[in-house]
BAVO-374784 format. One record per residue (C-alpha): residue in one letter; x, y, z. Coordinates in nm, 2 decimals, padded with zeros to 4 digits. Each point is the difference from the previous one (the first is absolute). Example, Ala and Ser with C-alpha at 12.3 -4.5 7.8 and 13.67 -1.06 7.14 Angstrom:
2
ATOM  res      px      py      pz
ATOM    A   01.23  -00.45   00.78
ATOM    S   00.14   00.34  -00.07
***
This chain:
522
ATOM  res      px      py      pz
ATOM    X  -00.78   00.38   02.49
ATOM    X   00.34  -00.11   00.10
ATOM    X   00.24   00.29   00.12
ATOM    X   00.30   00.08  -00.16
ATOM    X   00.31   00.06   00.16
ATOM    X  -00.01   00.39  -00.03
ATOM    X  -00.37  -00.07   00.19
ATOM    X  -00.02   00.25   00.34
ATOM    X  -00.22  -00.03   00.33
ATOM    X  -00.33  -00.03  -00.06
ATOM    X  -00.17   00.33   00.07
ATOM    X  -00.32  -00.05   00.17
ATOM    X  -00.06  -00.21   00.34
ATOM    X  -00.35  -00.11   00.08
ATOM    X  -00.22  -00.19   00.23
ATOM    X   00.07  -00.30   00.11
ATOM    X   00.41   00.03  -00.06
ATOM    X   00.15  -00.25  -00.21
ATOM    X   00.01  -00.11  -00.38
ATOM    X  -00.26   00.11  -00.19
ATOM    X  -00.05  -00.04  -00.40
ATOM    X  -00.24   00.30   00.01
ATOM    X   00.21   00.21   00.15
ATOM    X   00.29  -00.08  -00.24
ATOM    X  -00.24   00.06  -00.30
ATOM    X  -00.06   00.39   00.21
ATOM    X   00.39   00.04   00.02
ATOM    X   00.02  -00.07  -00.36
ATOM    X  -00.29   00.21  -00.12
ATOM    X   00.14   00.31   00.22
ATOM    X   00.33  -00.05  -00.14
ATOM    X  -00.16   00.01  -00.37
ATOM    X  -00.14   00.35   00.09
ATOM    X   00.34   00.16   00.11
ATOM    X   00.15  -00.16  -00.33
ATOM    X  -00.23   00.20  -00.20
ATOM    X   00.04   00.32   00.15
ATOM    X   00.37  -00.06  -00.02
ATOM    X  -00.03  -00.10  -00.39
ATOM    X  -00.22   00.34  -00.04
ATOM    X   00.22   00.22   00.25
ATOM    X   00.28   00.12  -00.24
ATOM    X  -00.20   00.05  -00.32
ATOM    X  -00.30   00.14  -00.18
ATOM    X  -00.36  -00.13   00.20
ATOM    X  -00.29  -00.04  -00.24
ATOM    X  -00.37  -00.01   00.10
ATOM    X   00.02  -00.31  -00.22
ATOM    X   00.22  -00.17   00.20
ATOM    X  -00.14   00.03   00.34
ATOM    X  -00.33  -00.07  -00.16
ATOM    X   00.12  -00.35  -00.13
ATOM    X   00.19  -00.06   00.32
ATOM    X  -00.35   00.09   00.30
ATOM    X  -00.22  -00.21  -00.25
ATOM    X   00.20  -00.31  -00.03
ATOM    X   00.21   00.01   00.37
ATOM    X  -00.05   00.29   00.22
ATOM    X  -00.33   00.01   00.07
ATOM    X  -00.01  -00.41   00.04
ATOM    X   00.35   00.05   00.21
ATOM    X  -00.17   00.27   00.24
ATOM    X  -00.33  -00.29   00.04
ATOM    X   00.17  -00.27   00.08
ATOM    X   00.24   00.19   00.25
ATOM    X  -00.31   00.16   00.15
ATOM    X  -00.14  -00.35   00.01
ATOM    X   00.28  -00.16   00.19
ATOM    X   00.06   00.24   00.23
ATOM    X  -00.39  -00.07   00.10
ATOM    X   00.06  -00.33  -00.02
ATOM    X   00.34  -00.07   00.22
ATOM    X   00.06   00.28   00.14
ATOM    X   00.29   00.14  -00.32
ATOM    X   00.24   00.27   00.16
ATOM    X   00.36   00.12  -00.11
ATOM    X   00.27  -00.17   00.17
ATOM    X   00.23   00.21   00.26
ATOM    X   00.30  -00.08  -00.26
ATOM    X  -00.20   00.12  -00.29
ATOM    X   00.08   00.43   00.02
ATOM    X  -00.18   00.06  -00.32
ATOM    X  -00.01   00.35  -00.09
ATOM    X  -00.33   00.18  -00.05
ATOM    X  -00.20   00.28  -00.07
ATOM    X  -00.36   00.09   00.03
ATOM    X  -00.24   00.06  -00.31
ATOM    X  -00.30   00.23   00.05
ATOM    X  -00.24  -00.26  -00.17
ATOM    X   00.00  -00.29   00.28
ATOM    X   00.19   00.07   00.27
ATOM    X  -00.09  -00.17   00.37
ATOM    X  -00.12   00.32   00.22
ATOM    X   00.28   00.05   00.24
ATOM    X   00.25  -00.18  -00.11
ATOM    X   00.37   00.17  -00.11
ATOM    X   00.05   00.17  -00.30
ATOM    X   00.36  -00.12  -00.01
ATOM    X   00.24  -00.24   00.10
ATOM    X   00.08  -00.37  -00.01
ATOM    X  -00.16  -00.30   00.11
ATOM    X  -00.07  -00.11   00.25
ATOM    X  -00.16   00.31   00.10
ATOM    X  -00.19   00.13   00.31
ATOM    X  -00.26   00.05  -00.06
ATOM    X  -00.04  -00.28  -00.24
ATOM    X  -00.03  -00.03  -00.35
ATOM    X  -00.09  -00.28  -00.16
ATOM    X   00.13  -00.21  -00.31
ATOM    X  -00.25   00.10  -00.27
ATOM    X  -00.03   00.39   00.15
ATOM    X   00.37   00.02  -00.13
ATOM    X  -00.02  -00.21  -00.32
ATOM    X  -00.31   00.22  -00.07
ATOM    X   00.20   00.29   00.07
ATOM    X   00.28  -00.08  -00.25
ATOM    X  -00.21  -00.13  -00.27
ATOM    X  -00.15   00.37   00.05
ATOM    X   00.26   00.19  -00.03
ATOM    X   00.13  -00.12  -00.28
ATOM    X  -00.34   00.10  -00.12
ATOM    X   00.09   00.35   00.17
ATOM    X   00.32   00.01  -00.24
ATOM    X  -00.17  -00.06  -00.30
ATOM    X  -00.21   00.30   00.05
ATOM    X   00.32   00.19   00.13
ATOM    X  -00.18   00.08   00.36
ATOM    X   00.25  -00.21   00.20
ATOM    X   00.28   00.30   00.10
ATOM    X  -00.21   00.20   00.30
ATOM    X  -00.12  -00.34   00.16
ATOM    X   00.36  -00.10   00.00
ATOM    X   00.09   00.35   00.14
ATOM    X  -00.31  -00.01   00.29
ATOM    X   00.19  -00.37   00.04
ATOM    X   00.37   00.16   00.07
ATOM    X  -00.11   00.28   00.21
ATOM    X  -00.24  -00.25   00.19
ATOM    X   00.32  -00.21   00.08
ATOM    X   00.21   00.27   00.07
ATOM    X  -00.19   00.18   00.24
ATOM    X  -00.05  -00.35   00.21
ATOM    X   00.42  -00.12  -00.06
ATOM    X   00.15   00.35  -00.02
ATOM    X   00.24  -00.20  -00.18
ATOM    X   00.09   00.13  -00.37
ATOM    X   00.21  -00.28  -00.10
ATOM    X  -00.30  -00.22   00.14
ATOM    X  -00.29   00.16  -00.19
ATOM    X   00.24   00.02  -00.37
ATOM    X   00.09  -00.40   00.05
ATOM    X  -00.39  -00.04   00.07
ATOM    X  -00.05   00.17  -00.35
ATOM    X   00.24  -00.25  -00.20
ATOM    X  -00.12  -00.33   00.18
ATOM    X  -00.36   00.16  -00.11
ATOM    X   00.16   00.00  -00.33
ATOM    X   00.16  -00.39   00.00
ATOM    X  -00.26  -00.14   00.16
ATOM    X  -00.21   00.12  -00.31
ATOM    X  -00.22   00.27   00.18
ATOM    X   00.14   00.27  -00.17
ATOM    X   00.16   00.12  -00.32
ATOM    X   00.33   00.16  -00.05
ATOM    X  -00.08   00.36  -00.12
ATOM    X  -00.24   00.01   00.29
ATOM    X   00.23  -00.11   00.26
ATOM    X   00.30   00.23  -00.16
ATOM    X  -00.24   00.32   00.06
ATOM    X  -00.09  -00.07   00.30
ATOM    X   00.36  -00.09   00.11
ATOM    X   00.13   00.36  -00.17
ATOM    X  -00.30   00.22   00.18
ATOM    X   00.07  -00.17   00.35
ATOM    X   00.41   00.07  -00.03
ATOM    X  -00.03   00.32  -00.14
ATOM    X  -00.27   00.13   00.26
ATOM    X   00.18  -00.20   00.28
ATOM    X   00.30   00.19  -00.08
ATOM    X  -00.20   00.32  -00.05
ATOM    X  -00.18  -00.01   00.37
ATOM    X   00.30  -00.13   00.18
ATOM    X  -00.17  -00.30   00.21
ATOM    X  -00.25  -00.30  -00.08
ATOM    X  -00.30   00.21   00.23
ATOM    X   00.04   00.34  -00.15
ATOM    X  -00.03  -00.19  -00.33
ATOM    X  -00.29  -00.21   00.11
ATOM    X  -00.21   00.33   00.15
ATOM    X   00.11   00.16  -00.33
ATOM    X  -00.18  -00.21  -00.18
ATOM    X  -00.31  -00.12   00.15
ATOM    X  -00.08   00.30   00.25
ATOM    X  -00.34  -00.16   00.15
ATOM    X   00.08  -00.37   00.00
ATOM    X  -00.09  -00.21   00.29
ATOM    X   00.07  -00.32   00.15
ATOM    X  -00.32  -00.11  -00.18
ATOM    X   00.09  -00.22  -00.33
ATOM    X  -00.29   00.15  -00.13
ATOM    X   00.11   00.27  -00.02
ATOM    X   00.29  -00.07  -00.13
ATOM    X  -00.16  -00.20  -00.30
ATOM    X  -00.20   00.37  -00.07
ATOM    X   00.28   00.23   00.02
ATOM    X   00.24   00.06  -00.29
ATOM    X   00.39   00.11   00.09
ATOM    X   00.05   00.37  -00.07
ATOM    X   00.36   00.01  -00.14
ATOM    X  -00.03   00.35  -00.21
ATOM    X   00.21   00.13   00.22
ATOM    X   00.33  -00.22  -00.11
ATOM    X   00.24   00.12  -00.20
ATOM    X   00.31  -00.06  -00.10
ATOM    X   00.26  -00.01   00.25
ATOM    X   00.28  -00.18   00.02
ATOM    X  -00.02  -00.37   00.21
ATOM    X   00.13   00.01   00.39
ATOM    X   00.20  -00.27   00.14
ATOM    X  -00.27  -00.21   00.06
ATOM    X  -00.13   00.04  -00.32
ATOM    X   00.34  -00.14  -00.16
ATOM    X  -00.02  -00.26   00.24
ATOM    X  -00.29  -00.09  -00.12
ATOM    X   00.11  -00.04  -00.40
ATOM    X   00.30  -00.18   00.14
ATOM    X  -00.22  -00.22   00.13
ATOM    X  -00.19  -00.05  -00.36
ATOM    X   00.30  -00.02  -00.20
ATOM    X   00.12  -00.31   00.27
ATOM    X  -00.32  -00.15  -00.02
ATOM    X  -00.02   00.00  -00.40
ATOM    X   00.35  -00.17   00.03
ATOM    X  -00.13  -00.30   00.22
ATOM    X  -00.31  -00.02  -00.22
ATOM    X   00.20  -00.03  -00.35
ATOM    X   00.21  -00.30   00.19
ATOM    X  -00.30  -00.12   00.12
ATOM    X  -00.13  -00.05  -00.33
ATOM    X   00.29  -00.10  -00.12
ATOM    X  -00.01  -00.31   00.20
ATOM    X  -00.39  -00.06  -00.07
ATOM    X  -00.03  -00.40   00.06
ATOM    X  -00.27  -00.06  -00.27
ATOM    X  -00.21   00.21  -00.33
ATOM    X  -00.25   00.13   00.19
ATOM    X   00.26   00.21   00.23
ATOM    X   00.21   00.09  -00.25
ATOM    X  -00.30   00.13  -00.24
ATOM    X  -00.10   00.19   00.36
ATOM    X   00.30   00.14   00.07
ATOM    X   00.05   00.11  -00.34
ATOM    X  -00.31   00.22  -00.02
ATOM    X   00.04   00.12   00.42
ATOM    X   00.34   00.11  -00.11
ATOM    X  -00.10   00.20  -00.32
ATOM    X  -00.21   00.21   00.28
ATOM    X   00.26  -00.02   00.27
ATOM    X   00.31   00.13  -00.21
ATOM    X  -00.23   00.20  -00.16
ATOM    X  -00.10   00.21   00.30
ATOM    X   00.32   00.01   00.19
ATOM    X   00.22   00.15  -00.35
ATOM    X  -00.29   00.28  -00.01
ATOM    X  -00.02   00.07   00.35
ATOM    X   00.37   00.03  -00.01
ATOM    X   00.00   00.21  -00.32
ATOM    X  -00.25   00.24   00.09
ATOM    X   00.10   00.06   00.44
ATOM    X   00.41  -00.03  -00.01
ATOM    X   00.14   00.29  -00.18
ATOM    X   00.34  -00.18  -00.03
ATOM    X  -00.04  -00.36  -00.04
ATOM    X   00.35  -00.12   00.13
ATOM    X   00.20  -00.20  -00.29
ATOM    X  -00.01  -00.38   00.15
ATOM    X  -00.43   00.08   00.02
ATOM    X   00.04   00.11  -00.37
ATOM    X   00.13  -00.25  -00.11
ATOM    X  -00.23  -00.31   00.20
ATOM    X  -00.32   00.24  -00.17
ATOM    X   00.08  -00.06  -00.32
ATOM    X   00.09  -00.37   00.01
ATOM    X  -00.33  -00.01   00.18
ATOM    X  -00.16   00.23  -00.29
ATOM    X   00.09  -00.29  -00.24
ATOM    X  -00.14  -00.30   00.28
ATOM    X  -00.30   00.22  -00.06
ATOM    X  -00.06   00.01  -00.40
ATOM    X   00.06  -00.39   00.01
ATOM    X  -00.24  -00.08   00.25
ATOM    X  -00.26   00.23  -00.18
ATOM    X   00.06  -00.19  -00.32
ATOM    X  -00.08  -00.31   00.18
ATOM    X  -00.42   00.10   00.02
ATOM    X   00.00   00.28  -00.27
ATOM    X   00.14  -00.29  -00.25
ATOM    X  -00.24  -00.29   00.17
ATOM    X  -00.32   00.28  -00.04
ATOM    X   00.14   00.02  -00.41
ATOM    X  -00.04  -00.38  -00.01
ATOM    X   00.35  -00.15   00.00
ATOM    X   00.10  -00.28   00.19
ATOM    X   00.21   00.19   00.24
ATOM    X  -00.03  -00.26   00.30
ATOM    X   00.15  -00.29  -00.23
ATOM    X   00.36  -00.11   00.11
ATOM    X   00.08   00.05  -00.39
ATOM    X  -00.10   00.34   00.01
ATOM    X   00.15   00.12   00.38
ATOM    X   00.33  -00.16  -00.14
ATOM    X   00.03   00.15  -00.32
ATOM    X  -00.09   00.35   00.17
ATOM    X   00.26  -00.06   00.26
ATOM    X   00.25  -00.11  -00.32
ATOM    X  -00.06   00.33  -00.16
ATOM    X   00.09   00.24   00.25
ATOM    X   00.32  -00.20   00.04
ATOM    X   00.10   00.02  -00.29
ATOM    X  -00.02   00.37   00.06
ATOM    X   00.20  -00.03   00.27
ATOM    X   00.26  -00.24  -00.14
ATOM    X   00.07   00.27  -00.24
ATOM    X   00.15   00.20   00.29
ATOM    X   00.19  -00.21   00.28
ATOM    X   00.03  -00.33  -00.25
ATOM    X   00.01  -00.36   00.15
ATOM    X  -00.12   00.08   00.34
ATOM    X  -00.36   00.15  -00.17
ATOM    X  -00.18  -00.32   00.20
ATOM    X   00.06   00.15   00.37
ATOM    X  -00.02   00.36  -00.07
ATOM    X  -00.36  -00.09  -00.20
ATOM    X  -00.09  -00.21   00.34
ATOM    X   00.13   00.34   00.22
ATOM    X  -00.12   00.25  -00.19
ATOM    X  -00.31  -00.11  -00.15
ATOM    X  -00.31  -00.19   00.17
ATOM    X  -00.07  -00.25  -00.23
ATOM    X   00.21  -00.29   00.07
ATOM    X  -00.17  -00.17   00.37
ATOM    X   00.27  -00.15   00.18
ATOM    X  -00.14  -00.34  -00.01
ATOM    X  -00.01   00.02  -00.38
ATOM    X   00.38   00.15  -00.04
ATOM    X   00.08  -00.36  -00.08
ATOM    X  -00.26  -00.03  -00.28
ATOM    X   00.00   00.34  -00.17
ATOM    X   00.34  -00.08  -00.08
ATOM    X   00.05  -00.36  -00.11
ATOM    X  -00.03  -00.17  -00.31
ATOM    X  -00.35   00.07  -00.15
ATOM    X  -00.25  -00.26   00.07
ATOM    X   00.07  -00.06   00.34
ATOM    X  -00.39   00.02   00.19
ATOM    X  -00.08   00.21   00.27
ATOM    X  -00.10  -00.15   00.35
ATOM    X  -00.39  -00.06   00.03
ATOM    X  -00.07   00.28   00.25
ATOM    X   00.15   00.23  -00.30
ATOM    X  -00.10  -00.10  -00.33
ATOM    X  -00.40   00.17   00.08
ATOM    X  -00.20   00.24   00.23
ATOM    X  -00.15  -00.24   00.25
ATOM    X  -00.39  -00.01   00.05
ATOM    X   00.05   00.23   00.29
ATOM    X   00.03   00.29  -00.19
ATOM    X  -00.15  -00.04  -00.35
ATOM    X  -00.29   00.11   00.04
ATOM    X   00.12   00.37   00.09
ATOM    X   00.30  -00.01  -00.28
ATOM    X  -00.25  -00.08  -00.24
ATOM    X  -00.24   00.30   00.13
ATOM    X   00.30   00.25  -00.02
ATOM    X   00.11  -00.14  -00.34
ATOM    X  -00.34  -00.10  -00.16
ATOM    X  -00.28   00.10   00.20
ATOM    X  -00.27  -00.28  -00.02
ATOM    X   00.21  -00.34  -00.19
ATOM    X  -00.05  -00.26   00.22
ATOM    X   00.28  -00.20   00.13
ATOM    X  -00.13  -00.31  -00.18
ATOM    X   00.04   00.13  -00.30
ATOM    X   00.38   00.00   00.07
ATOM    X   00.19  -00.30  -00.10
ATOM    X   00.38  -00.04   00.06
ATOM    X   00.11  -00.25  -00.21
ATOM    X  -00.07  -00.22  -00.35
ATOM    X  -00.04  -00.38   00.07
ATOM    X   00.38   00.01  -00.17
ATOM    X   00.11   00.20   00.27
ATOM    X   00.02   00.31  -00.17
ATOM    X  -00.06   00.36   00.19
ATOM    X  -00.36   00.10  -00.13
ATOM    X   00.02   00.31   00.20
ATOM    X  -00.09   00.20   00.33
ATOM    X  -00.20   00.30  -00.18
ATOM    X  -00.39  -00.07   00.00
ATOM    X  -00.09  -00.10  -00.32
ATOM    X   00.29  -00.20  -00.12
ATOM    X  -00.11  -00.44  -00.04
ATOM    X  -00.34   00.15  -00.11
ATOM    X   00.03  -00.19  -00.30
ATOM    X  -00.20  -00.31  -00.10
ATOM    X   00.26  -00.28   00.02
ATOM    X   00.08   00.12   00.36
ATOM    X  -00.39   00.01   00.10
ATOM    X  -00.03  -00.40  -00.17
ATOM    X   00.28  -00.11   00.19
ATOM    X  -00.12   00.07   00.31
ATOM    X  -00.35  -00.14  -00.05
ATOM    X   00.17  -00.27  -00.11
ATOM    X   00.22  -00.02   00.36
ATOM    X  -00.36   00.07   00.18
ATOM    X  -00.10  -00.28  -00.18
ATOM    X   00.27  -00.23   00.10
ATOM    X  -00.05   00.08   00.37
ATOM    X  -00.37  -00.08  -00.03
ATOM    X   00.09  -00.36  -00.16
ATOM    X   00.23  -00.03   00.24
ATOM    X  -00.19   00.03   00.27
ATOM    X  -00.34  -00.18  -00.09
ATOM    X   00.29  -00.32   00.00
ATOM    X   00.11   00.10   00.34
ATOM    X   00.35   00.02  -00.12
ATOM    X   00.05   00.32   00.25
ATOM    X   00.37  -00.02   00.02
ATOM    X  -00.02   00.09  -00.38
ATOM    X  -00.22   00.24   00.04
ATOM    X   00.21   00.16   00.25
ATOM    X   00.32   00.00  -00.23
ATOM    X  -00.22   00.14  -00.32
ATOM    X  -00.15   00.28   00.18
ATOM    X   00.37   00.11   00.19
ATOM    X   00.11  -00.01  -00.38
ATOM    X  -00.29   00.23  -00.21
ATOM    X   00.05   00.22   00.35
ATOM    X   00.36   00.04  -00.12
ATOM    X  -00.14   00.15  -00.31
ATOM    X  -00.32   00.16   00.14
ATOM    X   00.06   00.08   00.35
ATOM    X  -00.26   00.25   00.04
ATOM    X  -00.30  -00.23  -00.08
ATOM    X  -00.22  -00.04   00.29
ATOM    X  -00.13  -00.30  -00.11
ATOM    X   00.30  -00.18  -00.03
ATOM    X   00.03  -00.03   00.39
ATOM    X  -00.30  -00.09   00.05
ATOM    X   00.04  -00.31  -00.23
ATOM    X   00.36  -00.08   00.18
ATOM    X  -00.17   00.07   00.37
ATOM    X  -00.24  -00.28  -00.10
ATOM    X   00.28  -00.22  -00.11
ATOM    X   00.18   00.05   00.32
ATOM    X  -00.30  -00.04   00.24
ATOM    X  -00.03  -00.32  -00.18
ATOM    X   00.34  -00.13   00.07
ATOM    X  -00.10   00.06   00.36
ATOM    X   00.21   00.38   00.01
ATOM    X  -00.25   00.25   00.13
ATOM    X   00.22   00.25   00.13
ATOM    X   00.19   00.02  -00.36
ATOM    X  -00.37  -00.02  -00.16
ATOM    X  -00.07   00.33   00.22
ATOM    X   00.29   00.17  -00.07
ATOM    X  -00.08  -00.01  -00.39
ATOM    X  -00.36   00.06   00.09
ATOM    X   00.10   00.35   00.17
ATOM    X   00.22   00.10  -00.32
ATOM    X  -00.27  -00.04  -00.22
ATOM    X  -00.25   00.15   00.23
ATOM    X   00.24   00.32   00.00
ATOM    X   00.04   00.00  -00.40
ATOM    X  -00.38  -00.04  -00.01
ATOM    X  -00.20   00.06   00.31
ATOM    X  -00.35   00.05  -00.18
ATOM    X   00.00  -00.38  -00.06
ATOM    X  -00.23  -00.17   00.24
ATOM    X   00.11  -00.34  -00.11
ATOM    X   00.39   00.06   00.12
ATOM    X  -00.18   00.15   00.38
ATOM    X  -00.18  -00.33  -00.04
ATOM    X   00.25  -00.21  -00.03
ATOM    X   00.21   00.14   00.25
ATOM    X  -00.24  -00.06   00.24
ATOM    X  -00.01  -00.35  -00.07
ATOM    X   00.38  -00.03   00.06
ATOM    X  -00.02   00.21   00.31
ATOM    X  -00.21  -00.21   00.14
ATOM    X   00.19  -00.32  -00.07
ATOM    X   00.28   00.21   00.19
ATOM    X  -00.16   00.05   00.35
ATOM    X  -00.10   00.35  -00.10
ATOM    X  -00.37   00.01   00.05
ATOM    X  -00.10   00.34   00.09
ATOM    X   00.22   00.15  -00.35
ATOM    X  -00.20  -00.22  -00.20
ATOM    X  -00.27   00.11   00.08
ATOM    X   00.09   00.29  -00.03
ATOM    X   00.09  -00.05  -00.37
ATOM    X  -00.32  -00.20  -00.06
ATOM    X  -00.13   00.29   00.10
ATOM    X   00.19   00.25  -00.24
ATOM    X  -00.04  -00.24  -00.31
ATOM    X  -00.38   00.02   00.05
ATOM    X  -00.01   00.37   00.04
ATOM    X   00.23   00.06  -00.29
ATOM    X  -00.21  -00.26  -00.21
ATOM    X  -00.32   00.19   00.10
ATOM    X   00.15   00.33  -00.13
ATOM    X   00.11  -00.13  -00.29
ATOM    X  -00.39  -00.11  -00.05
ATOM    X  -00.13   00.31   00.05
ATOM    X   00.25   00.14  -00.23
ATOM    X  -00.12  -00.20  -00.29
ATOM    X  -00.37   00.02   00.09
ATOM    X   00.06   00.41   00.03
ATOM    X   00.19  -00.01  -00.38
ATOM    X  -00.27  -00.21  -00.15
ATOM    X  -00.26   00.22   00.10
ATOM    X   00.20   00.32  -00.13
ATOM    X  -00.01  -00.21  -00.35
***
């Protein structure tokens, strides 16, 4: 589980300080969750897909962070400021309905996780909108700040919490009626005439906002779209600049929500949009369509992740626009348009053939698992395969390298690294298994095989790092939380061994029960 270079702070701190393998794997996990309510926030949430995504990782994601926080104490660090909001389902008595982390009182890592994971639940049945409204009146009656609560609503929103509609109705009511009742505590008594101090109460209440109509936005209410439009701005450079796939496939599908919200909040509260606004809306407007296309063509089954494809999309609109302003169509595409990253400008338009850097050419394992829910709810990442042994793109879309020769060659590479290890040539195994990953790099038991190989050659803390990644593609294999306590022993870290010892039995016991409770069904 090396980090890349686009890796941030870990979230979580626990007890005792230091490094901690365990705790990387929770910073990981948590991370997973906000990728999936980001890569469900700006489009269509099926029952089907939060189904396939609770059975295979939330509800394992939500144990083990439980677990850990029993076990060492797990807390969000005071750098972390994660956004979140409560769920009536499970929801710690006391605690605040809204806010960011660290919070006081607390809130714990796998009360928020669960929270998110439900939520996007709650959008899928369309009953998110008043929880976000209790949410924003909540926050503005304890900031009296309207600028505070509405940037509260869009971090909701990229930290994956929230969808786009949502957070654009809840944005409109709160401006309008702001605007409407002249100050942020006429609004607030407006609108919840018998709430208390009690979050309780809070959570049982529903804003009354019957009473808004619609009158034109006040000065702080402009402010407050300035604020979005300048905000949408840094967030389109932002992504623009991603460092790596996983960012930029991200960033695409946080934007389609972002622009998205900002052009109709704009449309429908500023009577006369002033011409140099016009005109950044609709270049936005067209930022938006092509990062839509990006997951409405991936959920059709195209290869829309493959460099091939992102550069012959990125071709076609320029020749568009080539049409128009001639031979300087390569920087207008890269200003106008949104699909040309900056560290790619180089490749997109050189001489065909030219590969893109590692960190590029596929969605790391960090975020698989939720692309694939959002684009085909229930493939498994295993079933993905990059590349042909000839080096040939196979294809990032779930079902592509299904085919037989595919499935031979790699029992034929499994078979290799077995020979090659019952003759203790380990250094070979090492270099087979880094090779098939190139082509397979979602495969759990790949890194198992190459952690073996390392520990061999006397490299326990590279044997646990590729331990840890396929313990996160694949955390229902006791035999990966097995070996990893063997390697954490043989690095010093005794108690987290046995702590995964302790999770591989567990998880082996379940899966016992699991096959004694089918065979008595049959």
């Amino acid at each position: 589980m090396n980090g890349s270079a686009t890796d941030e702070q870990n979230l979580f701190v626990s007890a005792p300080k230091g490094e901690s393998a365990l705790v990387r794997l929770a910073d990981h996990f948590f991370r997973e969750v906000q990728a999936f309510g980001v890569l469900t926030s700006g489009s269509t949430v099926t029952d089907e897909m939060c189904g396939a995504y609770i059975s295979t990782r939330g509800g394992f994601i939500k144990s083990f962070l439980e677990t850990l926080t029993m076990f060492c104490d797990l807390r969000f660090a005071t750098h972390s400021r994660i956004p979140f909001c409560y769920n009536r389902a499970e929801w710690p008595g006391g605690a605040p309905i809204e806010g960011y982390t660290p919070s006081e009182p607390e809130v714990l890592p796998a009360d928020v996780a669960t929270s998110l994971i439900l939520n996007v639940q709650q959008r899928a049945t369309g009953s998110l909108f008043s929880r976000l409204l209790t949410c924003a009146v909540r926050r503005l009656a304890g900031t009296g700040d309207l600028r505070d609560t509405v940037t509260y609503l869009f971090d909701l929103h990229q930290a994956g919490f929230a969808g786009a509609d949502e957070v654009t109705e809840t944005t409109c009511l709160l401006l309008r009626g702001h605007s409407q009742a002249g100050s942020c505590e006429v609004l607030v008594e407006r609108c919840m005439r018998h709430a208390t101090t009690d979050e309780i109460d809070w959570m049982t209440d529903v804003p009354d906002f019957e009473w808004v109509d619609e009158s034109p936005l006040g000065k702080e209410g402009k402010a407050v779209l300035t604020h979005l439009f300048q905000r949408a701005s840094r967030r389109v450079e932002e992504v623009r600049g991603a460092q790596d796939l996983d960012q930029w496939v991200l960033g695409q599908i946080h934007i389609d929500g972002l622009l998205t919200a900002v052009i109709r909040l704009f449309h429908e509260l500023v009577e006369n949009i002033p011409l140099p606004y016009q005109a950044r809306l609709a270049q936005w407007e067209e930022i938006v369509c092509d990062a839509h296309a990006l997951l409405m063509t991936s959920r059709a089954g195209f290869d829309a992740l493959s460099a091939k494809a992102r550069i012959s999309s990125a071709h076609l609109m320029g020749q568009a626009i080539r049409q128009r302003v001639g031979t300087a169509w390569q920087d207008r595409l890269y200003q106008e348009r949104l699909l040309v990253p900056a560290q790619l400008r180089a490749h997109y338009f050189s001489e065909p053939g030219e590969q893109f850097p590692p960190q590029w050419a596929h969605l790391s394992w960090r975020v698989i698992h939720p692309w694939l829910t959002a684009v085909a709810p229930g493939t498994a990442p295993s079933a993905v395969v990059r590349t042909s042994k000839t080096g040939q793109p196979s294809g990032e879309s779930p079902g592509r390298g299904g085919e037989r020769d595919i499935a031979e060659d790699l029992l034929a590479d499994f078979e290799t690294i077995h020979r090659l290890h019952e003759e203790h040539r380990y250094a070979e195994v090492e270099q087979h298994a880094r090779s098939t990953l190139r082509r397979h790099p979602y495969m759990e038991n790949l890194y198992a095989e190459l952690a073996i190989a390392l520990d061999h050659q006397n490299k326990p803390e590279a044997a646990r790092e590729e331990l840890l990644t396929g313990i996160f593609l694949d955390p229902h294999n006791p035999l990966l939380w097995h070996s990893l306590s063997v390697v954490l022993h043989r690095t010093g870290s005794h108690e987290e061994a046995a702590f995964a010892m302790a999770f591989s039995r567990f998880i082996a016991s379940e899966a016992r029960s699991a096959d004694s409770g089918q065979r008595h069904e049959g």
